[in-house]
C-alpha positions as a Markdown table, in Angstrom:
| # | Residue | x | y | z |
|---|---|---|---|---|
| 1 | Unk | -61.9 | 22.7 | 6.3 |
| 2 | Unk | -64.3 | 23.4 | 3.5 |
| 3 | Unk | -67.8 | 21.2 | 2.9 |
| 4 | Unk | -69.4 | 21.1 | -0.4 |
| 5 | Unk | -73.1 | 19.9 | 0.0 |
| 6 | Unk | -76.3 | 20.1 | -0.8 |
| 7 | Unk | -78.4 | 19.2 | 2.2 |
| 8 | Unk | -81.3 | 17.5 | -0.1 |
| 9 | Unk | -78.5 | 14.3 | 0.0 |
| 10 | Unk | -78.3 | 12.0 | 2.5 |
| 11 | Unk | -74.8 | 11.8 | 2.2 |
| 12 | Unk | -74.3 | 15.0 | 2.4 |
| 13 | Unk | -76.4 | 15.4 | 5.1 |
| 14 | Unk | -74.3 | 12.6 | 7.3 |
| 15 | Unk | -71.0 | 14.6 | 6.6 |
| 16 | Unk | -72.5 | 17.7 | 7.8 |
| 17 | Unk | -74.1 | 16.3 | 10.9 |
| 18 | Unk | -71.1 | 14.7 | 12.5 |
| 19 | Unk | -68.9 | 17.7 | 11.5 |
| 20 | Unk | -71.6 | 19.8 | 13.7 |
| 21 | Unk | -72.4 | 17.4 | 16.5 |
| 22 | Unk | -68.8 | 16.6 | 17.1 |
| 23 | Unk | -67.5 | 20.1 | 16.8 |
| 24 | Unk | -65.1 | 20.1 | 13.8 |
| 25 | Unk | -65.2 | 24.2 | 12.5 |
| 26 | Unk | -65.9 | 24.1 | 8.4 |
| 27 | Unk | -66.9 | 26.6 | 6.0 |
| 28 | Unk | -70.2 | 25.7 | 4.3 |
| 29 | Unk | -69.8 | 25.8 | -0.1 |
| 30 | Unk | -73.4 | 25.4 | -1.4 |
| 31 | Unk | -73.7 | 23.1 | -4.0 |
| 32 | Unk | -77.4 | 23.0 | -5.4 |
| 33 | Unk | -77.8 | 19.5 | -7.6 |
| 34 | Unk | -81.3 | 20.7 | -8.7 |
| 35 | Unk | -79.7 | 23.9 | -10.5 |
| 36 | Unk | -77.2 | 22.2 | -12.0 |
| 37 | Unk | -74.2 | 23.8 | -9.9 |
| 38 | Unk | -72.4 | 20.8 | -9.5 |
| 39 | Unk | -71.6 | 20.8 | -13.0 |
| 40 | Unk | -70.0 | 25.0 | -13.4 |
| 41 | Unk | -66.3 | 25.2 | -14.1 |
| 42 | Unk | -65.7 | 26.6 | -10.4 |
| 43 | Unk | -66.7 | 23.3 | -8.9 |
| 44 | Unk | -64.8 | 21.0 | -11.5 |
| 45 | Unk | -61.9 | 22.4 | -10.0 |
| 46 | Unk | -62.6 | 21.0 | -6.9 |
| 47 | Unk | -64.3 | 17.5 | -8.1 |
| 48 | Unk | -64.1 | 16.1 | -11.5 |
| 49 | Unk | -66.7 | 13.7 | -10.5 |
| 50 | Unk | -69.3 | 16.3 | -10.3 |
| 51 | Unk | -70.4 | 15.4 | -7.3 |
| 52 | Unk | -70.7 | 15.6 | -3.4 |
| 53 | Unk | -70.4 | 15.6 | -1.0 |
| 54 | Unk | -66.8 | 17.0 | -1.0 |
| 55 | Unk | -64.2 | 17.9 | 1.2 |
| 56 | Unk | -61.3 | 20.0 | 1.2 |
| 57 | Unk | -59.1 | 20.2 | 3.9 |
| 58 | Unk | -56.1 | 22.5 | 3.1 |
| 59 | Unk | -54.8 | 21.2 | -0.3 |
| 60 | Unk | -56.6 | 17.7 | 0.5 |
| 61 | Unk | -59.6 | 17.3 | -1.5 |
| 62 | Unk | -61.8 | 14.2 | -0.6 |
| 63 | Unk | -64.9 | 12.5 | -2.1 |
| 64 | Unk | -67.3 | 10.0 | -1.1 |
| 65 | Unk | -69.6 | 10.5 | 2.4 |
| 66 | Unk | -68.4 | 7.4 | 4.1 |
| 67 | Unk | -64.4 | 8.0 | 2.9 |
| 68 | Unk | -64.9 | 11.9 | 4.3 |
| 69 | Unk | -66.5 | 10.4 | 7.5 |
| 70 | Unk | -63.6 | 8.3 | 8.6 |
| 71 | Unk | -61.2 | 10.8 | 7.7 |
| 72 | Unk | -62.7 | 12.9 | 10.1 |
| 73 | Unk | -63.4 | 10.9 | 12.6 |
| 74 | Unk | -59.7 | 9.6 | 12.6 |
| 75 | Unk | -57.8 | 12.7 | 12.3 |
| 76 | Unk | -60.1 | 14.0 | 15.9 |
| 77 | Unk | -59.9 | 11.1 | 17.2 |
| 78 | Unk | -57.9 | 12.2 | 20.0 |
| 79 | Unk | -60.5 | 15.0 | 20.7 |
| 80 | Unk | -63.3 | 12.8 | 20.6 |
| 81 | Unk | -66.1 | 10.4 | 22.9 |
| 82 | Unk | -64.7 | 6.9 | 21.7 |
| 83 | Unk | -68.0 | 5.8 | 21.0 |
| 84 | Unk | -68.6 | 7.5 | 17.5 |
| 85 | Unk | -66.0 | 5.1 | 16.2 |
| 86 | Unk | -64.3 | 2.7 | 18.7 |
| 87 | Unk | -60.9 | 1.9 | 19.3 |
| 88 | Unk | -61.9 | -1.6 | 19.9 |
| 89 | Unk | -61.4 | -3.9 | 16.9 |
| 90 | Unk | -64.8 | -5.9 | 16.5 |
| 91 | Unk | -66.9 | -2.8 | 17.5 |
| 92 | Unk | -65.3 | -0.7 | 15.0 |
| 93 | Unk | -66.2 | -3.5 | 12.8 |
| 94 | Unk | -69.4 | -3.2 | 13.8 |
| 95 | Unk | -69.7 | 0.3 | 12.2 |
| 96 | Unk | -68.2 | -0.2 | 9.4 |
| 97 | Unk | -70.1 | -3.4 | 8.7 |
| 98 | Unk | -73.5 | -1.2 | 8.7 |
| 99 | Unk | -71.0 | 1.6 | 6.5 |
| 100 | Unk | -70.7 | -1.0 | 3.8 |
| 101 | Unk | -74.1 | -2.4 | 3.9 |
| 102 | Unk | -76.1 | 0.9 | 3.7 |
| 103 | Unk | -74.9 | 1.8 | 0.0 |
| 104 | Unk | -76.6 | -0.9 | -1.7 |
| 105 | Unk | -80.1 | -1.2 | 0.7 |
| 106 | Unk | -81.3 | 0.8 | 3.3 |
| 107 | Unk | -79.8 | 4.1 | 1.3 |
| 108 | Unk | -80.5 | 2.8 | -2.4 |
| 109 | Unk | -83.9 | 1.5 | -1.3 |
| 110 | Unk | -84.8 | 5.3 | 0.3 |
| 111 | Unk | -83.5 | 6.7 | -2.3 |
| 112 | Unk | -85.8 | 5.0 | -5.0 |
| 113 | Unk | -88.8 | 6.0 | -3.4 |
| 114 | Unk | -87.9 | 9.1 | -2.9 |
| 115 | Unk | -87.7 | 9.5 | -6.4 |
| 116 | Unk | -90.3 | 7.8 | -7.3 |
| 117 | Unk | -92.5 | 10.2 | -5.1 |
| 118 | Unk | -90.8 | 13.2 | -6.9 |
| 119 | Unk | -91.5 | 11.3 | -10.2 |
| 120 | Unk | -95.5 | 13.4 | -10.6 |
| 121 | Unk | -94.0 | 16.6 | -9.7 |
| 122 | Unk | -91.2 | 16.6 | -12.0 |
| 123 | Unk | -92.9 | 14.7 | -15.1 |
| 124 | Unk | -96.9 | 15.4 | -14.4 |
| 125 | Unk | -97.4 | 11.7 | -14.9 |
| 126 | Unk | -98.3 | 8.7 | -12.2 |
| 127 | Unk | -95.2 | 5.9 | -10.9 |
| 128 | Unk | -97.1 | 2.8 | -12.1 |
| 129 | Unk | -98.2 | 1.0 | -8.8 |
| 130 | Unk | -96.6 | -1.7 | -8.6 |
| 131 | Unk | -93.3 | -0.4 | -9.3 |
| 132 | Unk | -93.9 | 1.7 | -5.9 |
| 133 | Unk | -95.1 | -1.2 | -4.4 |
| 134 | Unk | -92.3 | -2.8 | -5.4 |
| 135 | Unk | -90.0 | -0.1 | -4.2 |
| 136 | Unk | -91.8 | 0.2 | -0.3 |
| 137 | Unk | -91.4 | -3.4 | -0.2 |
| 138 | Unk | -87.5 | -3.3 | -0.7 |
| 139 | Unk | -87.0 | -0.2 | 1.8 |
| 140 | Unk | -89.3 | -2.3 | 3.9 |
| 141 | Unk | -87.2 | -5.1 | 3.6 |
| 142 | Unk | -84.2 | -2.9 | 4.1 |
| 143 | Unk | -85.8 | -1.4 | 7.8 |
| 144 | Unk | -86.3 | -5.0 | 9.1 |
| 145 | Unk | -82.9 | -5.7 | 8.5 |
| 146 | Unk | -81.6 | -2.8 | 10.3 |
| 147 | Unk | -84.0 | -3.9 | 13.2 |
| 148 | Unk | -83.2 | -7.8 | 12.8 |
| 149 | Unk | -79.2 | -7.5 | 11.9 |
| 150 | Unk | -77.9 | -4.6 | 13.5 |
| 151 | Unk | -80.1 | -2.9 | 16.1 |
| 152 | Unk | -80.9 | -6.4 | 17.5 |
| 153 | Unk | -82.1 | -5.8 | 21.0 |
| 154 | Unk | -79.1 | -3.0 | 21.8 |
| 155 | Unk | -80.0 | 0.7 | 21.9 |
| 156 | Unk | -77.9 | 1.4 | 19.0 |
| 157 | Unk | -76.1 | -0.2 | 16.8 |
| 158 | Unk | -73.1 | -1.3 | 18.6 |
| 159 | Unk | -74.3 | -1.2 | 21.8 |
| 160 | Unk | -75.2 | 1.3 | 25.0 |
| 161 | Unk | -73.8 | 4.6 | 22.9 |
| 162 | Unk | -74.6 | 6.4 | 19.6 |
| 163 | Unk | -72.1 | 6.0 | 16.9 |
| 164 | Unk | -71.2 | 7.1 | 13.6 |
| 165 | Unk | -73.7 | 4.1 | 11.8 |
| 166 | Unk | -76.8 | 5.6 | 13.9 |
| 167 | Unk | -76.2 | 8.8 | 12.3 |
| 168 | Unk | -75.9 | 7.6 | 9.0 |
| 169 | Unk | -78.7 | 5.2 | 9.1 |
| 170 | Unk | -81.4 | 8.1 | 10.5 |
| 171 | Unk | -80.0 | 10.1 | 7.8 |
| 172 | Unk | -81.0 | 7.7 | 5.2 |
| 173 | Unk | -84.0 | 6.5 | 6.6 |
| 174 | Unk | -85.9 | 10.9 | 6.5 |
| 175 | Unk | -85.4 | 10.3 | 3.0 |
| 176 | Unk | -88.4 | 8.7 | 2.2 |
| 177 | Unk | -90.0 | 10.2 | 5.2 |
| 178 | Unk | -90.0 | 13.7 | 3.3 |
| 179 | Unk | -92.1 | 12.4 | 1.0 |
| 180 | Unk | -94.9 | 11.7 | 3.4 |
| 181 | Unk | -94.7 | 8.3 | 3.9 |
| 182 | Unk | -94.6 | 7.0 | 7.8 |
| 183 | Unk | -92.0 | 4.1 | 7.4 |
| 184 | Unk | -92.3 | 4.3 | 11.5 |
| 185 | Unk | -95.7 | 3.2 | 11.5 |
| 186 | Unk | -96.0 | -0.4 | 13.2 |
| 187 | Unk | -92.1 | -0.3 | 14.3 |
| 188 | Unk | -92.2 | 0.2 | 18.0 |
| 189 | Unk | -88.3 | -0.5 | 18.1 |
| 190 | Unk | -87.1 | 1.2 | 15.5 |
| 191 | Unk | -89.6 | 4.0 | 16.8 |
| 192 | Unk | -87.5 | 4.1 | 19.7 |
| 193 | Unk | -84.2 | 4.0 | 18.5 |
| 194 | Unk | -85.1 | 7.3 | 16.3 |
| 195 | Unk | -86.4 | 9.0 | 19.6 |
| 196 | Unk | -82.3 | 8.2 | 21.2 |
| 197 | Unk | -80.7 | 8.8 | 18.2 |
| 198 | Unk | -82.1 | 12.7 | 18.1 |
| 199 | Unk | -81.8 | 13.2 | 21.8 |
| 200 | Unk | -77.7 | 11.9 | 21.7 |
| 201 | Unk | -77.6 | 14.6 | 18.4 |
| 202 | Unk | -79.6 | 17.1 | 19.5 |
| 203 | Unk | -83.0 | 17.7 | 18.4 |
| 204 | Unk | -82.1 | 21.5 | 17.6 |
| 205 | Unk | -79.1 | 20.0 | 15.0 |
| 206 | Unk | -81.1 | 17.3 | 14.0 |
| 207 | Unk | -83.7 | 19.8 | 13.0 |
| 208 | Unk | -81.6 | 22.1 | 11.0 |
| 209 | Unk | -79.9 | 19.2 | 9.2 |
| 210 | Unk | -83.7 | 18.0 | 7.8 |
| 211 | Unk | -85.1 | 21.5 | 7.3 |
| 212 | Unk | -84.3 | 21.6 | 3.7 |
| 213 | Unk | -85.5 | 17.6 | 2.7 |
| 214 | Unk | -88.3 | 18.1 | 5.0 |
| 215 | Unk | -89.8 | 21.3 | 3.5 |
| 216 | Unk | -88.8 | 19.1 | -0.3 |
| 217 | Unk | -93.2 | 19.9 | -1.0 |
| 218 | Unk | -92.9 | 23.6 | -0.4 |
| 219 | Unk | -89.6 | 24.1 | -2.4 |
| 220 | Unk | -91.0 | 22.1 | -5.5 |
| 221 | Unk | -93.6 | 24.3 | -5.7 |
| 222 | Unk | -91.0 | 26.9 | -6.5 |
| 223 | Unk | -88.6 | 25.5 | -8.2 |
| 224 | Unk | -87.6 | 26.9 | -11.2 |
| 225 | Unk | -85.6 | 24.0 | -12.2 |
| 226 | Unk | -87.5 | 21.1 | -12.3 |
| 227 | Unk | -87.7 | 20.8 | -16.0 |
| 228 | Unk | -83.9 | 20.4 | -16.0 |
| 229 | Unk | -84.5 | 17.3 | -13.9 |
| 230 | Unk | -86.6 | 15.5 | -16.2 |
| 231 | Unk | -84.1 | 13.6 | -18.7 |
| 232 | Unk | -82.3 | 12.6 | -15.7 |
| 233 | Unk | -86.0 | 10.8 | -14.3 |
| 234 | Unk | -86.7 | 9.4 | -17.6 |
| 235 | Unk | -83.1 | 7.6 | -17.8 |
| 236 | Unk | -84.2 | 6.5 | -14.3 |
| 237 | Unk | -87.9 | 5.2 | -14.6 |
| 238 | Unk | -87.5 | 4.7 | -18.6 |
């Protein structure tokens, strides 16, 4: 099996994660978004849609995070702790009820203000504001949900065990916190859940999947390719 990502993703970062932590070998294909890589004629042979994460799997190429999730998790499934995606009907349910809510909140919301805090590096000019205000108040809106609707009073999300939606929703939620900002601060819950969610991964994996997001100040220092970035910030922030 072969994984195209770049590890500065979330999705990417969730596909890569679970193909580690539940042992599925893969050969690692770089694909750096900031230098434009997604877009040579190598990679269009794999994905028209210019995009990953991608696998391929023999002659099987897939796209999509939360597609290329299930598809693994599925064809191990014989191999694998039932837990990451239950047999049982309403649990799996569960998990993919958090799979389909994540796209459009807790990862969308992240994901703006991540950008936003990218915005003065890339175009040497301020976010106004209020439209960061406005953008912690949605992620913020976003985490209580998580708490309220889905982590309830369980230790995960469906229950006693960590599954597939725990890894996706830490993934999303280091977004922002690469940026600096302590969305942790005040949430004695979600706090916890954070601290089980590592320790079922591993805190050496969970580590190595962040090192590249969390050293994001470092690496825009550097970055050579930051003013190919900035028509795609003014189509976002125009």
């Amino acid at each position: 099996m072969e994984l195209y990502l770049d590890l500065h993703s979330q999705p990417c970062r969730s596909v890569f994660l679970l193909a580690k932590v539940i042992g599925i070998p893969f050969e690692f294909k770089l694909v750096e978004l900031s230098a434009g890589q997604q877009y040579s004629e190598e990679f269009g042979k794999i994905n028209v849609m210019r995009k990953v994460p991608v696998m391929k799997d023999g002659s099987f190429i897939l796209t999509e995070s939360v597609a290329i999730l299930k598809y693994m998790l599925q064809k191990h499934s014989s191999s694998l702790a039932d837990h990451w995606y239950p047999a049982d009907l309403q649990q799996r349910a569960r998990v993919n009820e958090y799979l389909s809510w994540q796209h459009m909140n807790l990862r969308a919301h992240g994901s703006t203000v991540f950008l936003m805090a990218l915005f003065p590096v890339i175009m040497g000019s301020e976010v106004p504001k209020e439209k960061m205000d406005a953008a912690v108040q949605d992620l913020n809106q976003s985490l209580q949900m998580l708490e309220d609707m889905f982590l309830q009073n369980k230790p995960f999300i469906v229950g006693d065990k960590i599954s597939v939606a725990d890894l996706v929703a830490i993934v999303e939620i280091i977004q922002p916190v690469a940026t600096g900002l302590d969305v942790f601060e005040g949430r004695q819950k979600l706090t916890a859940w954070r601290e089980r969610v590592k320790k079922a991964l591993g805190e050496k994996l969970f580590a190595e999947a962040h090192e590249v997001i969390m050293s994001l100040p470092q690496q825009m220092e550097n970055n050579s390719n930051l003013e190919m970035l900035k028509p795609k910030f003014q189509k976002l922030f125009s």
